[in-house]
ZAMAR-893983 format. One line per 2 residues: number of its first residue (from 1); for each residue x, y, z of C-alpha. Coordinates in steps of 0.25 Angstrom, whole numbers, padded with zeros to 4 digits, m for minus. Each point is the difference from the previous one (the first is absolute). Layout:
% ZAMAR-893983
NUM	X,Y,Z | ...
This chain:
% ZAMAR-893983
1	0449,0422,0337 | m0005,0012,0007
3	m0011,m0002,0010 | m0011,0008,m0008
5	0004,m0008,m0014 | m0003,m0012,0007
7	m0013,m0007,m0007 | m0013,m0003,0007
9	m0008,m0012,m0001 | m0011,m0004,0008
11	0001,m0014,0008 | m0009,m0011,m0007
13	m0005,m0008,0011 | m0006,m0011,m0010
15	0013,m0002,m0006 | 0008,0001,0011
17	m0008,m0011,0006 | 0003,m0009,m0012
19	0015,0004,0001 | 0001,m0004,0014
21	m0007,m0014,m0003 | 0007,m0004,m0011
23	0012,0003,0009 | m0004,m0008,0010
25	m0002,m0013,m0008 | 0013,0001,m0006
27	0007,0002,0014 | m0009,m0012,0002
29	0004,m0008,m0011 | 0015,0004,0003
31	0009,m0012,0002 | 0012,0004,0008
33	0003,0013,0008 | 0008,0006,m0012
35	m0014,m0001,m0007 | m0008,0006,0009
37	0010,0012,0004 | 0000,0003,m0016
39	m0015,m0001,0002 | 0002,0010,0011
41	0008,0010,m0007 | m0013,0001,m0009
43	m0007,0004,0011 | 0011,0012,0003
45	m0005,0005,m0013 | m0013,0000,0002
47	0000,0006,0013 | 0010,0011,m0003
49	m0009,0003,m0011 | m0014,0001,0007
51	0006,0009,0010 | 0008,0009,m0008
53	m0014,0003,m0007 | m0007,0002,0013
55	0011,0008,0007 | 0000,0009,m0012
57	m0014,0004,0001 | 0000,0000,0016
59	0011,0012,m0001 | m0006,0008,m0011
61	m0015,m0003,0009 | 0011,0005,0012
63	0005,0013,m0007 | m0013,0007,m0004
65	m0013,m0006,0007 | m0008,0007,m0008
67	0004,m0006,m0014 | m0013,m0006,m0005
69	0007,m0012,m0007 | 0010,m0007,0010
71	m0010,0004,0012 | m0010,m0011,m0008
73	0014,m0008,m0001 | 0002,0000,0016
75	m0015,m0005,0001 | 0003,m0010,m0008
77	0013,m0005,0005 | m0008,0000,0015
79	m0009,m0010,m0006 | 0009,m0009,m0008
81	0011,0001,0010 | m0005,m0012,0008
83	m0003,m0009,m0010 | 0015,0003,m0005
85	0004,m0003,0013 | m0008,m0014,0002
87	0005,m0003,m0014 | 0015,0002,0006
89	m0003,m0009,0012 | m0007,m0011,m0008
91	0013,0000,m0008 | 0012,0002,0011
93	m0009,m0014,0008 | 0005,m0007,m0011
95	0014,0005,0002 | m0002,m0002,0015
97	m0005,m0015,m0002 | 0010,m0003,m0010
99	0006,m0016,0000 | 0014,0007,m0003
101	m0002,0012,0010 | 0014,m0005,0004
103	0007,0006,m0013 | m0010,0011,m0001
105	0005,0005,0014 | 0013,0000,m0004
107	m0002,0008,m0012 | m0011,0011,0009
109	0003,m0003,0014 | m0008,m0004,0013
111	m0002,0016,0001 | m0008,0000,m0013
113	m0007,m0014,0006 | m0005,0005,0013
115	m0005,0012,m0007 | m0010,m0009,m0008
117	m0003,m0007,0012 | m0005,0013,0005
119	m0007,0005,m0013 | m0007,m0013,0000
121	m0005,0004,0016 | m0005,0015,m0005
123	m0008,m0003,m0013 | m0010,m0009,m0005
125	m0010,0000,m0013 | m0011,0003,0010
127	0006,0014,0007 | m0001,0007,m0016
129	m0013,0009,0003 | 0006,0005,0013
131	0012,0003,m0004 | m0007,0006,m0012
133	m0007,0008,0010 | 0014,0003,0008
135	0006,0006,m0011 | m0011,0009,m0004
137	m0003,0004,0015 | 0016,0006,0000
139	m0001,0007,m0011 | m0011,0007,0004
141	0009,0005,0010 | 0012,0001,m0008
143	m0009,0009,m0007 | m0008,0007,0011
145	0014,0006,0006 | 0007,0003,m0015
147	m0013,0008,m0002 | 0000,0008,0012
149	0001,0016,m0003 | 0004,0009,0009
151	m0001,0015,m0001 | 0012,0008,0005
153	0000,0013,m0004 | m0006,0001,m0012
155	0008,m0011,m0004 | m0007,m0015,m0003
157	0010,m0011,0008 | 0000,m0014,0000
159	0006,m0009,0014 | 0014,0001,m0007
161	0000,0014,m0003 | m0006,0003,0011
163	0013,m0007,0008 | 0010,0012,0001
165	m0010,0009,0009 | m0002,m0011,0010
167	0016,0000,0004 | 0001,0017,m0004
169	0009,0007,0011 | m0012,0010,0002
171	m0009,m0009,0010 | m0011,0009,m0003
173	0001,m0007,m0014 | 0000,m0011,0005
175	m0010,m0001,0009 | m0009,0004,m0012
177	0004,m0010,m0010 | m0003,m0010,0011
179	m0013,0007,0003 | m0003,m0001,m0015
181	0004,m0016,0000 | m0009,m0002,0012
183	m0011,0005,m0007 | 0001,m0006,m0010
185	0003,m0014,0004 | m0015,0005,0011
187	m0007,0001,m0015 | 0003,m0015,m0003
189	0002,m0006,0012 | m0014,m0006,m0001
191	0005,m0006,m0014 | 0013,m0005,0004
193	m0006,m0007,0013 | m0009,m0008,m0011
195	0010,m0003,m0009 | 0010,m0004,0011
197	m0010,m0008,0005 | m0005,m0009,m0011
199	0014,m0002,m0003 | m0001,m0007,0014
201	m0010,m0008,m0001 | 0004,m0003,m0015
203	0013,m0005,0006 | m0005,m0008,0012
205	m0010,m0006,m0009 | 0012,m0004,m0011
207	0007,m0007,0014 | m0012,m0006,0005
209	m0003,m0007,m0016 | 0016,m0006,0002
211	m0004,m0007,0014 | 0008,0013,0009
213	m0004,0005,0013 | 0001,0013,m0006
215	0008,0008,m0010 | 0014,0003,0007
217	0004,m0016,m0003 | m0006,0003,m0016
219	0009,0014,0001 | 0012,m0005,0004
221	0000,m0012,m0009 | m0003,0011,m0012
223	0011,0008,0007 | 0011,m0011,m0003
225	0002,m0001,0013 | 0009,m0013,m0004
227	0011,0000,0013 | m0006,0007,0011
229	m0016,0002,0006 | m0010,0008,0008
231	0008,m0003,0012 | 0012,0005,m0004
233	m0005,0013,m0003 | m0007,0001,0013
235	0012,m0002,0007 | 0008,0011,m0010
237	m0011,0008,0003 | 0000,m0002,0016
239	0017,0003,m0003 | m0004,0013,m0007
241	m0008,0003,0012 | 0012,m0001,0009
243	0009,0003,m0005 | m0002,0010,m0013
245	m0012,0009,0007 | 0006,0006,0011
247	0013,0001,m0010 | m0009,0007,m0010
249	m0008,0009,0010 | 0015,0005,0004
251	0001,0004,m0014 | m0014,0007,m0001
253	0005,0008,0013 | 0012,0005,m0006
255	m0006,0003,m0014 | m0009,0008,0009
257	0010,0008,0007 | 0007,0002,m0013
259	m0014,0007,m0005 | 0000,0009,0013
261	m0015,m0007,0004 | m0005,m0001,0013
263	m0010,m0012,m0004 | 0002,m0008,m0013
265	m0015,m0001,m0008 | m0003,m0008,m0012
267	0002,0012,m0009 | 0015,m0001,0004
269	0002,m0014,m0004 | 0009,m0003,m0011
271	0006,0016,0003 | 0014,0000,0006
273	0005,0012,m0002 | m0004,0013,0004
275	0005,0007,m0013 | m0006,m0013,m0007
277	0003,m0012,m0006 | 0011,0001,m0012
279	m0007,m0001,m0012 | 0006,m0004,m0013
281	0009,0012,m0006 | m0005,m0005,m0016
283	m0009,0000,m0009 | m0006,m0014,m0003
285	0009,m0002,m0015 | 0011,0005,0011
287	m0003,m0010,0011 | 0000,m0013,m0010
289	0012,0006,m0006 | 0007,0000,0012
291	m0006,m0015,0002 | 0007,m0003,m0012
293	0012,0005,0005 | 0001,m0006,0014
295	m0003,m0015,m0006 | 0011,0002,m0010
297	0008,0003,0012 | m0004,m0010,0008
299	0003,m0014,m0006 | 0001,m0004,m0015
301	m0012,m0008,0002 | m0009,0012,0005
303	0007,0008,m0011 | m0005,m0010,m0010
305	m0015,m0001,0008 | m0004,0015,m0001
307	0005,0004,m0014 | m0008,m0011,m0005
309	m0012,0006,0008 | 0002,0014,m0005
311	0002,m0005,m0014 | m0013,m0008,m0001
313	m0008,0011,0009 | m0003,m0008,0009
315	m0003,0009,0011 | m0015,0007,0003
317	0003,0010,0013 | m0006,0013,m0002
319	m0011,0003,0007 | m0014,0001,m0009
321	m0014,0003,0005 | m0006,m0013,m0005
323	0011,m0009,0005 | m0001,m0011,0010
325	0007,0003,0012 | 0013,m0006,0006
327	0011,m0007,m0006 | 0004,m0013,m0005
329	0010,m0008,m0010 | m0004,m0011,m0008
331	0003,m0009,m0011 | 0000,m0001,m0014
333	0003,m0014,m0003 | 0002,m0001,m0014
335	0007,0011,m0001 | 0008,m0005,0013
337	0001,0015,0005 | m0008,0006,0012
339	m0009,0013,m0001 | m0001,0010,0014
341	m0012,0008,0001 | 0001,0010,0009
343	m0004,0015,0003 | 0008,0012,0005
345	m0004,0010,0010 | 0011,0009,0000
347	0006,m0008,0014 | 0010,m0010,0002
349	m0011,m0010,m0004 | 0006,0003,m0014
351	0013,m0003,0003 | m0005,m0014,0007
353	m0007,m0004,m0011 | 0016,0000,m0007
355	0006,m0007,0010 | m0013,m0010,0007
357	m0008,m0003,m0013 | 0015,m0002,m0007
359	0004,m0010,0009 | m0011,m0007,m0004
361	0000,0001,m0014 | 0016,m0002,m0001
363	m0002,m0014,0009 | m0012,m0003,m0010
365	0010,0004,m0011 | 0010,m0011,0004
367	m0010,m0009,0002 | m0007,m0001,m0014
369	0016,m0003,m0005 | m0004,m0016,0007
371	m0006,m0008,m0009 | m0006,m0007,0011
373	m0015,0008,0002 | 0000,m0006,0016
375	0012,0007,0004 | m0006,0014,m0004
377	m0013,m0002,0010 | 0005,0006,0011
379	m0008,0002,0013 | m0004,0014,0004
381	0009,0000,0013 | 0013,m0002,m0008
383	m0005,0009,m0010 | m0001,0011,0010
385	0014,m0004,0005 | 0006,0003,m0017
387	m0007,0014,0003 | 0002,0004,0013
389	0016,m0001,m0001 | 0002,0005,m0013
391	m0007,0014,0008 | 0012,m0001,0009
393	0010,m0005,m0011 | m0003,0013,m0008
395	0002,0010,0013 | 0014,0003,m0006
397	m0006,0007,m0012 | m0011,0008,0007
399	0008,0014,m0004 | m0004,m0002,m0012
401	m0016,0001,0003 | 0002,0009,0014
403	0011,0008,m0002 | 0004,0005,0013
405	m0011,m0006,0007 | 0006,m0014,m0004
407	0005,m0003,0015 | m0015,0005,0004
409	m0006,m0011,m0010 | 0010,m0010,0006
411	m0005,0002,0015 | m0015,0001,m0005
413	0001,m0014,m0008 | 0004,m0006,0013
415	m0007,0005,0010 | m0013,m0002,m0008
417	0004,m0013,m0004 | 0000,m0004,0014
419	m0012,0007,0004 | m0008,m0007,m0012
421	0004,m0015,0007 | m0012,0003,0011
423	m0011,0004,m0010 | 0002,m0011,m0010
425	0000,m0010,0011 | m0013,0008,0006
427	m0005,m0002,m0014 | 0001,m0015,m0001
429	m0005,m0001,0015 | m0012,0007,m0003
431	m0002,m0007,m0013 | m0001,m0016,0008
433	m0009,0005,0011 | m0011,0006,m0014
435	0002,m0013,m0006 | 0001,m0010,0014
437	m0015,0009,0002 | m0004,0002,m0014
439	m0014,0005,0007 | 0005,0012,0007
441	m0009,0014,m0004 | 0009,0009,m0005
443	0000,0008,0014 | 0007,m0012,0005
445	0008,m0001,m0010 | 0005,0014,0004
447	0001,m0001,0013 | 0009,m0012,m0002
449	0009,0009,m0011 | 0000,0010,0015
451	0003,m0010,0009 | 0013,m0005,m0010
453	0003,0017,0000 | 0002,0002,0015
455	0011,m0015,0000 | 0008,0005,m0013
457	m0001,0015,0002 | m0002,0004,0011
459	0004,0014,m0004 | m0011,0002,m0007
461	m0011,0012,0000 | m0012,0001,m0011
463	m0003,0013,0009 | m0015,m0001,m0002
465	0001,m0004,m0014 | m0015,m0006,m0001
467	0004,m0009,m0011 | 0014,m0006,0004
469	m0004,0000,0014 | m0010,m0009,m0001
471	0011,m0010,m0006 | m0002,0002,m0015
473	0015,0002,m0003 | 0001,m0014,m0006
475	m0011,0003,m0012 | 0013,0008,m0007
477	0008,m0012,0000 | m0003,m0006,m0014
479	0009,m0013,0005 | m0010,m0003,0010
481	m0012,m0002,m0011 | 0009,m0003,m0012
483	0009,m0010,0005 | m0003,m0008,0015
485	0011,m0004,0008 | 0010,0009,m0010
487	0005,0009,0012 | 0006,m0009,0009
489	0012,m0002,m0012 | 0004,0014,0000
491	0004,m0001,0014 | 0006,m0013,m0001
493	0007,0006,m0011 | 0005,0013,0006
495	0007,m0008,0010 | 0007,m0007,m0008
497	0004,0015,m0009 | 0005,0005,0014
499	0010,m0012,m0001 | 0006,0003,m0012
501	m0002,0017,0006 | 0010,m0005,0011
503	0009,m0010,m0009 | 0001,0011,m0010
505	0005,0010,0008 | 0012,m0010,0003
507	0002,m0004,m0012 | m0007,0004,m0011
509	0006,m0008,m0012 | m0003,m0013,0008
511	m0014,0002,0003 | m0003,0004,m0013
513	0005,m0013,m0004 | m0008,m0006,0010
515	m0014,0007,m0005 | 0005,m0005,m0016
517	0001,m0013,0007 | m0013,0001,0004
519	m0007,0007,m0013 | 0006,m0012,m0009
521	m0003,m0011,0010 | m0017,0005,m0002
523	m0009,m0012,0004 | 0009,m0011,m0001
525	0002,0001,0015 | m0012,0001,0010
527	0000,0016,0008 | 0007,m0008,0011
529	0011,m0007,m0007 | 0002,0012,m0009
531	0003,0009,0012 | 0008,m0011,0006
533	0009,m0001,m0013 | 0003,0015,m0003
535	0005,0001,0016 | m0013,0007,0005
537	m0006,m0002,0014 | m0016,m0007,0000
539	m0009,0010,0005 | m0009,m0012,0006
541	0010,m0004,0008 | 0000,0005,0016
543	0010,0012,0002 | 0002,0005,m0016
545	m0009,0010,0004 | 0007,0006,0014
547	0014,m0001,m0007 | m0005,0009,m0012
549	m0005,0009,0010 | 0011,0001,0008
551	0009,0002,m0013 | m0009,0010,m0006
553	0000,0009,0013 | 0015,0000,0000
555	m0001,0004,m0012 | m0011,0013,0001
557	0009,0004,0012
C-alpha cells in the first residue's frame, strides 16, 4: 500500500486500556510458557497496531506543520503518549515477573529482558503529566525552528532551504546567510532559552519523582543504555579528546589550506573547497532513481529493500516551507516497511539522506521479517552503526550523484565524518553538565557550550558573531532538546563505520558480509556482543580510538 493510501485512525485510549487489561489477565491466567507466549503474540498485534496509527499521523503532522488536522493529531498523540507508554510497562512487568520467564527468555532473549528491566526504571503512572508536558514543550520547538522565515532576496526561506548559502563557494554568501541565521536565532533566543529550560526542570523533576539524583541516570536508562554506562562514555569521550581532536584539528588545518585562508571562521565550517562542495549533478526524480539503481547493484537484499520503497512512495524528501526540519526513518509496523522523512537543499545532504537514512530503513526492513518484535528494538548506538557504514559502503557508486566531483565527495565524506567525532562528543558533554546542574541561568549554560568549543574545536572563530559568541550554537541542534543523551551514539557509531571504511577497502565483499551479518543479527545480541560477533573492535575499550586514528591518517596521507 502506498504510504498516502494508508488509513488513519485515531488512537482510543479508553479502549486501548481495556485491550491491555484483558491481556494481562490472560497472560496471568496462562498456564505454561507456551501459553503465555501465545498471549504475547497478542500483544505484537496490539502494539504494532497502536503505533502504526500514531506514526502515521506523526509523519503527515512532520511533512506540513501547518496542516490544521494532524497538527490537532500531534497534540493529541503528546498527551496520550504517556499513558500508552505506562500501559506498555504495566504490561511487559508482567512479562518481566513471569514464573516461566525461563522459556520466555528463550523465546525473546535476556536482551529483550534487560530492556524491560530498564523501561520499568524510566516510567511510572505517576510521571504521565510531566511527560505530557515534555512532549508539548518539544514540539513547541520543533515547531518554533520549522516556522522560522528568512528573507533572502526576495525569496521567503526556511533553515533547510536556507542550507546551500551557508556552504556557497562565495564567502561573501556566506557570511550573509549566517548573518541571516543569527538573526534570527537573536529574535527567539528569549523563547528558546524558556523552552530549553522548562524542559530541564520538567526533566529533573520526572527524575527526582523515580527516587534519581538527577536526570542523566533517568536519561540513560530511557536511552537503552542496556551494556555500557555514564562512565564508559566519559572515558570515550576523554579518548576522543586525545586522541581524535588534535587528529581533527590537522584536518580543519588542511581543509583551510585547501580554501587558500589565513584564518578559518565559522562561516567556513562545513566548506572544504574553494570552488565548493560537490553538489548532487540530478534532479530529485534523478537522485532517487539513481538510488534505485545503486541498491539493485549492491546486494539482492537491498535491491529488494529500495524497490519496495519507491513502489509504496514511501519517501517524503523535498524540501517545503511548512516541513519540520531534519531528517529521520521510521516505521510502519503493520505494514512492516519503514517511511524516510527528509528534505533536500540542493547539497550532498540530498545524497546522504540515500545512503544514511537507507541504511536505516534497509536494517529496519530486515528486521520487521523476525516475527520476534524484541529483536527489532534496536539501541540507537547500533542503529547509527546500520547508517553510518552503509554512507561508506555506497562510496563506489557516488559517480552517479557527483559526477566528476565523485573522488571530491569521497574525501569530503571522510574528512567531515572525522571532524564530526569531536562535536557530538562536545554535544553530549554539554548535555551531562545541564542536566548534573539542572539550575544553571541560561548564561551559564553558554558559557559551558564555550568552554566545551575551545576542548573540541579549538580552531574555532565566531569572529564577533553576538549571537554564537556568546555560546548559543547548540540552540540549532534539535537532538539536544528532542532526544537527550542521543548524540553520544552517533559518535560511537562512526567509529565503528570507519572499521568497516578500512575493512572495505581490503576487501569489500567480506565486510559487506560482515555489516549483513550485523543488520540481521538486530537486537538479539547487546551493541557490545553485536560488535564483537561481526569482527569489530569496541570503541569503550582503551586503544580502539588511537588505532583508528593512526589508520585513518595513513589513509588521508
Amino acid at each position: 500500500m502506498k504510504f498516502k493510501d494508508m488509513p488513519y485512525e485515531r488512537v482510543n485510549v479508553k479502549e486501548v486500556e481495556k485491550e491491555f487489561k484483558q491481556l494481562m489477565e490472560e497472560f496471568r491466567a496462562a498456564k505454561s510458557g507456551e501459553e503465555q507466549f501465545a498471549v504475547h503474540q497478542k500483544y505484537y498485534k496490539l502494539r504494532s497496531n497502536l503505533y502504526t496509527s500514531v506514526t502515521i499521523a506523526h509523519i503527515r503532522h512532520d511533512i506540513d506543520t501547518m496542516d490544521e488536522f494532524y497538527s490537532k493529531e500531534q497534540d493529541y498523540i503528546d498527551e496520550i503518549m504517556p499513558t500508552l507508554g505506562n500501559l506498555e510497562v504495566a504490561y511487559v512487568k508482567e512479562v518481566y515477573e513471569s514464573p516461566y520467564r525461563a522459556y520466555l527468555e528463550e523465546k525473546i532473549g535476556p536482551v529483550a529482558f534487560k530492556n524491560i528491566e530498564l523501561s520499568l526504571k524510566s516510567m511510572d503512572e505517576k510521571l504521565i503529566p510531566l511527560m505530557q508536558e515534555e512532549n508539548a514543550l518539544t514540539t513547541e520547538y520543533n515547531k518554533l525552528i520549522a516556522n522560522i522565515k528568512i528573507d533572502w532576496e526576495g525569496e521567503t526561506l526556511n533553515l533547510s532551504l536556507l542550507t546551500p548559502y551557508l556552504h556557497s563557494e562565495d564567502r561573501d554568501v556566506r557570511k550573509k546567510a549566517w548573518n541571516k541565521v543569527s538573526e534570527v536565532f537573536t529574535g527567539i533566543k528569549d523563547k528558546l532559552d524558556e523552552i530549553y529550560d522548562k524542559l530541564v526542570k520538567n526533566r529533573t523533576a520526572q527524575a527526582k519523582e523515580m527516587g534519581y539524583e538527577n536526570y542523566v541516570e533517568l536519561g540513560y536508562y530511557r536511552m537503552n543504555r542496556n551494556c555500557y554506562d555514564k562512565d564508559a562514555v566519559e572515558n570515550f569521550r576523554n579518548q576522543v579528546k586525545t586522541y581524535f581532536v588534535p587528529f581533527a584539528e590537522k584536518l580543519h588545518d588542511r581543509r583551510r589550506q585547501r580554501l587558500g585562508l589565513e584564518k578559518l571562521s565559522y562561516i567556513d565550517e562545513g566548506v572544504y573547497f574553494k570552488n565548493g562542495n560537490p553538489v548532487p549533478v540530478g534532479t530529485p526524480d534523478e537522485i532517487m532513481a539513481s538510488g534505485q539503481k545503486m541498491y539493485a547493484e549492491l546486494s539482492p537484499e537491498t535491491k529488494e529493500f529500495f524497490d519496495r520503497m519507491m513502489e509504496d512512495e514511501l519517501f517524503d524528501v523535498l524540501g517545503r516551507k511548512t516541513k519540520k526540519a531534519g531528517g529521520y526513518m521510521t516505521q510502519l509496523s503493520d505494514y512492516k516497511v519503514p517511511f524516510i522523512f527528509a528534505n533536500f537543499n540542493k547539497t550532498d545532504h540530498d545524497v546522504n539522506v540515500i545512503t544514511h537514512e537507507c541504511g536505516h530503513a534497509f536494517q529496519g526492513y530486515l528486521a520487521m521479517q523476525d516475527p520476534i518484535l524484541e529483536h527489532q528494538e534496536i539501541t540507537m548506538e547500533t542503529a547509527e552503526v546500520h547508517s553510518m557504514s552503509m554512507e561508506f559502503f555506497t562510496e563506489p557508486w557516488m559517480e552517479m550523484f557527483f559526477g566528476d566531483r565523485a573522488e571530491d565527495y569521497r574525501a569530503m565524506h571522510l574528512e567531515d565524518a572525522a571532524a564530526f567525532i569531536p562535536y557530538g562528543c562536545m554535544v553530549d558533554e554539554f548535555q551531562h553538565i545541564v542536566y548534573e546542574n539542572p539550575d544553571m541561568t541560561p548564561a551559564e549554560r553558554n558559557a559551558a557550550w564555550s568552554r566545551l568549543e575551545k576542548e573540541y574545536k579549538p580552531h574555532l572563530d565566531y569572529n564577533g558573531d553576538p549571537l554564537f559568541s556568546e555560546g548559543r550554537y547548540w540552540q540549532r541542534q534539535q537532538h539536544i532538546y528532542n532526544s537527550p543523551f542521543y548524540y553520544i551514539d552517533y559518535c560511537i557509531a562512526q567509529t565503528c563505520a570507519f572499521q568497516y571504511k578500512v575493512k572495505m577497502d581490503e576487501d569489500y565483499k567480506a565486510a559487506w558480509e560482515s555489516y549483513l551479518k550485523l543488520c540481521k543479527l538486530s537486537a538479539s545480541d547487546f551493541f557490545t556482543g553485536l560488535i564483537r560477533q561481526v569482527g569489530l573492535d569496541n570503541p569503550f575499550e582503551d586503544g580502539c580510538l588511537k588505532g583508528m586514528v593512526e589508520k585513518l591518517e595513513k589513509k588521508i596521507q
